[in-house]
C-alpha positions in Angstrom: -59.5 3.8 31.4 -57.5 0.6 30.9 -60.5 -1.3 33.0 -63.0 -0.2 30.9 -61.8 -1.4 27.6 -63.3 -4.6 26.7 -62.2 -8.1 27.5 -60.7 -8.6 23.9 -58.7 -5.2 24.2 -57.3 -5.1 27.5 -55.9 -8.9 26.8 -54.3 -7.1 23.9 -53.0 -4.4 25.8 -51.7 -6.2 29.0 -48.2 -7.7 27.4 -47.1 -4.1 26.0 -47.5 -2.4 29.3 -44.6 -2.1 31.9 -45.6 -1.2 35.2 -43.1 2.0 36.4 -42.1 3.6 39.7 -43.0 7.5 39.2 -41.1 9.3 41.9 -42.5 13.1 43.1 -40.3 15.1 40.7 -39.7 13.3 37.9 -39.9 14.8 34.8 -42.5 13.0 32.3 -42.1 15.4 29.6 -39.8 17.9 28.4 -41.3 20.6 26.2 -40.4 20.3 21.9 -38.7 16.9 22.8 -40.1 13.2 21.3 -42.6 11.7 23.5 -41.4 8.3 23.7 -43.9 7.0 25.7 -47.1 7.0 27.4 -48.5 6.9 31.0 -51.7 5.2 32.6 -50.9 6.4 36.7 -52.1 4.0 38.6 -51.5 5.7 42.4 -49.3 8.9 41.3 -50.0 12.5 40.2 -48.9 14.1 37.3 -49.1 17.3 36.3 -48.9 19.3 33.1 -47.0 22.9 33.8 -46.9 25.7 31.3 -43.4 27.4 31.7 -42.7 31.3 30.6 -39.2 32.3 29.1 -38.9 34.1 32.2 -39.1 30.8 33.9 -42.5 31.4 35.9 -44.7 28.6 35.9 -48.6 27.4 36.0 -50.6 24.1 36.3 -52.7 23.5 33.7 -53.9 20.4 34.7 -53.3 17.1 36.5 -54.1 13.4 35.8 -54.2 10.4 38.0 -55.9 6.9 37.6 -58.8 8.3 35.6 -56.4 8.8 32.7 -52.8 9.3 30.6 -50.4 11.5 29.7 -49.2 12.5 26.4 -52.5 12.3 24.8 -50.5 15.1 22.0 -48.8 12.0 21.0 -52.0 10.3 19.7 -53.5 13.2 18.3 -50.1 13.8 15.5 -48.0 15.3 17.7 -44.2 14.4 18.6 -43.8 16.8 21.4 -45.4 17.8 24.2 -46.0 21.8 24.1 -45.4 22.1 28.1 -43.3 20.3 30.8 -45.0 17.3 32.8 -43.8 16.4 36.0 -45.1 13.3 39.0 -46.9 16.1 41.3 -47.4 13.1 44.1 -45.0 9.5 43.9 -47.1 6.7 42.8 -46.7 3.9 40.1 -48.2 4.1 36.6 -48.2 1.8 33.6 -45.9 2.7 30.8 -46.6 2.0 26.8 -44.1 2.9 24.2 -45.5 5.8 22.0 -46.0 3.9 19.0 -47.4 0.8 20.2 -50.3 2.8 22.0 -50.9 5.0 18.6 -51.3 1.6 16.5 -54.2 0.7 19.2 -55.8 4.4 19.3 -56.2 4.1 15.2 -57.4 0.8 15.4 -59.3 0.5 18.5 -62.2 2.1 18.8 -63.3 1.1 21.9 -59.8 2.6 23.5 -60.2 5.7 20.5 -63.3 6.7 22.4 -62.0 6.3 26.2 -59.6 8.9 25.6 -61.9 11.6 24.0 -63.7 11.1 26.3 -60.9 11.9 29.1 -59.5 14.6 26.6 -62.8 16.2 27.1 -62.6 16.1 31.0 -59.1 17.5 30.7 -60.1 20.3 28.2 -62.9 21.4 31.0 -60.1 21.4 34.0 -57.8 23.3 32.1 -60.9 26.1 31.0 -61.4 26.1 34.9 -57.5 26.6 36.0 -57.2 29.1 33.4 -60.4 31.0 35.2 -59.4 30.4 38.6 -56.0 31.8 37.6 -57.0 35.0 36.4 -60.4 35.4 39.0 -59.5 34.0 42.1 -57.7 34.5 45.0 -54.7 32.6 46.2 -57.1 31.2 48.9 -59.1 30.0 46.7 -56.7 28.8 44.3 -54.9 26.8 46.5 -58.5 25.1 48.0 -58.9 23.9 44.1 -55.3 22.3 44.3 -55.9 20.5 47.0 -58.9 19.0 46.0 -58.1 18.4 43.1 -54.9 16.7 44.1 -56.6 14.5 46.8 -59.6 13.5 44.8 -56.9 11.4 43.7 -55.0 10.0 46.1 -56.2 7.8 49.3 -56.4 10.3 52.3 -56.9 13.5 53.0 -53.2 14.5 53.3 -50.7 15.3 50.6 -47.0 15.4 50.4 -45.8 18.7 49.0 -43.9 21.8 50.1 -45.5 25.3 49.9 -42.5 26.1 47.5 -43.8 22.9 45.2 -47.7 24.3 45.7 -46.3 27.8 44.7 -45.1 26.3 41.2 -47.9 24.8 40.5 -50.2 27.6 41.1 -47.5 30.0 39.3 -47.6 32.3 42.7 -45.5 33.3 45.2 -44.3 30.4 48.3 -44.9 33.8 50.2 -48.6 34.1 49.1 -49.3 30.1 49.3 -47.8 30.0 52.9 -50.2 33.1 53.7 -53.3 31.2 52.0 -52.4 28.1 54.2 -51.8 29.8 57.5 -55.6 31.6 57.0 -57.2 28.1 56.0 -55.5 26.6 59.0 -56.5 29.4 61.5 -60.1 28.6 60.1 -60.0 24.9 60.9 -59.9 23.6 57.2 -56.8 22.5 56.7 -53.5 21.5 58.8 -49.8 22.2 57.8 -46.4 20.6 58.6 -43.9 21.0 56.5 -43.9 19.3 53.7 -47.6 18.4 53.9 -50.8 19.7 53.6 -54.3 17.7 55.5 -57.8 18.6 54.8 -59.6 18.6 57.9 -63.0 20.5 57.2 -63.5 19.5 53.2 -67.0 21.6 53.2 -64.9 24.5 53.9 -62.3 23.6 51.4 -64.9 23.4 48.9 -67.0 26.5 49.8 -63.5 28.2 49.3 -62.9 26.4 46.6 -66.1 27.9 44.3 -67.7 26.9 41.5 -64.7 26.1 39.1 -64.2 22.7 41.2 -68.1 21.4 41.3 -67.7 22.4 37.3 -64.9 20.0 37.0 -66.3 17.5 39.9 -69.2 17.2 37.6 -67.4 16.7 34.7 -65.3 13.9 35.8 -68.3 12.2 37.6 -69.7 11.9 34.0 -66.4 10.3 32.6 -66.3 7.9 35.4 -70.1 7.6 34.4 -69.1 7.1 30.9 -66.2 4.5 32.0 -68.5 2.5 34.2 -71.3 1.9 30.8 -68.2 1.0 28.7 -69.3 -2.6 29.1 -65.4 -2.7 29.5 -63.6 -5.1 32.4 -64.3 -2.1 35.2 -65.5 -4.6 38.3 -67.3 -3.1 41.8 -63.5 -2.8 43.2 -61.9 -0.8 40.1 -65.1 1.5 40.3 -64.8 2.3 44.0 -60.7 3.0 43.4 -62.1 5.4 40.3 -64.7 6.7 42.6 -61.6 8.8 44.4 -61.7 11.2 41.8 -64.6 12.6 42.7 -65.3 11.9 46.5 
């Protein structure tokens, strides 16, 4: 996003950023408390989590370098309405709240970047809410992992069933089942602490139509990012282009 904004924009942009270590775990956002600022992830995961009063939990989406968090913020809202926690360690760049709501009103280059992302977000989140209630924890946890390494460099990701489990709002029993079938088929490998997609066909057979829906909608917002006529050069496009190998 920040790649595609114009020459004139991004130059504006640049000083107010700081660039941030997000550590796996780390919570972004508390839900009902002030989002002081807002993150660009550069090579981290985070993920938005919708949290019962019974304390279960779901995913509802995740952002890497195609985007940022906090996008409530820009739209007139203080708070964030869910919790939002670094899913994978990475780095991101970090704007104070105000500073990036002075540039949304009066940029509209930047104004229509992130409609556009909001719309990619708004499709994954129809999906998760879909696969949640349709498929199968198989199946569910083949969309995770795409999803999460679509973003990240590799095929591997560091995460504990228990971690998976939260995200997906399921049982660690259940997710540890759904791995040890993917693994006895020769999609995936397991060690603790890390999941590897060996056979991504397969993931993505198991994986259904919810993820080529949201593979197809982020290919048009890299699409869209590319014809920007922003500062996105050959390199930033292939680094984008993770999102939707």
């Amino acid at each position: 996003m920040l790649a595609a904004l114009p020459l004139l924009s991004y130059t504006r942009l640049l000083p107010l950023l700081d660039y941030v270590s997000m550590p796996a775990g780390h919570v972004v956002y508390d839900p009902a408390r002030p989002i002081r600022y807002l993150y660009f992830p550069t090579s981290c995961i985070v993920a938005q989590l919708y949290e019962m009063e019974n304390g279960a939990s779901t995913q509802t989406g995740i952002i890497g370098s195609e985007g940022l968090t906090g996008i409530f913020a820009l739209f007139g809202d203080e708070t964030s309405p869910g919790r939002v926690v670094v899913q994978s360690t990475g780095n991101a760049f970090r704007i104070k709240t105000a500073l990036i709501k002075s540039e949304f009103d009066g940029c509209a280059e930047l104004r229509s970047l992130v409609l556009r992302f909001t719309l990619a977000l708004m499709v994954q989140t129809e999906q998760l809410a879909v696969s949640n209630r349709y498929y199968t924890v198989d199946e569910q946890l083949s969309h995770f992992l795409l999803m999460s390494l679509d973003r990240l460099s590799g095929n591997e990701l560091h995460i504990t069933h228990e971690q998976v489990a939260i995200m997906l709002g399921v049982r660690r029993e259940s997710v540890t089942v759904a791995a040890q079938k993917l693994q006895l088929a020769g999609a995936i490998n397991c060690r603790r602490g890390h999941l590897a997609v060996s056979d991504r066909r397969q993931i993505e057979a198991s994986a259904g139509e919810n993820y080529q829906v949201v593979k197809r909608e982020y290919e048009h917002l890299l699409e869209f990012y590319a014809s920007s006529g922003g500062q996105l050069s050959q390199a930033d496009g292939s680094a984008l282009k993770r999102c939707v190998q």
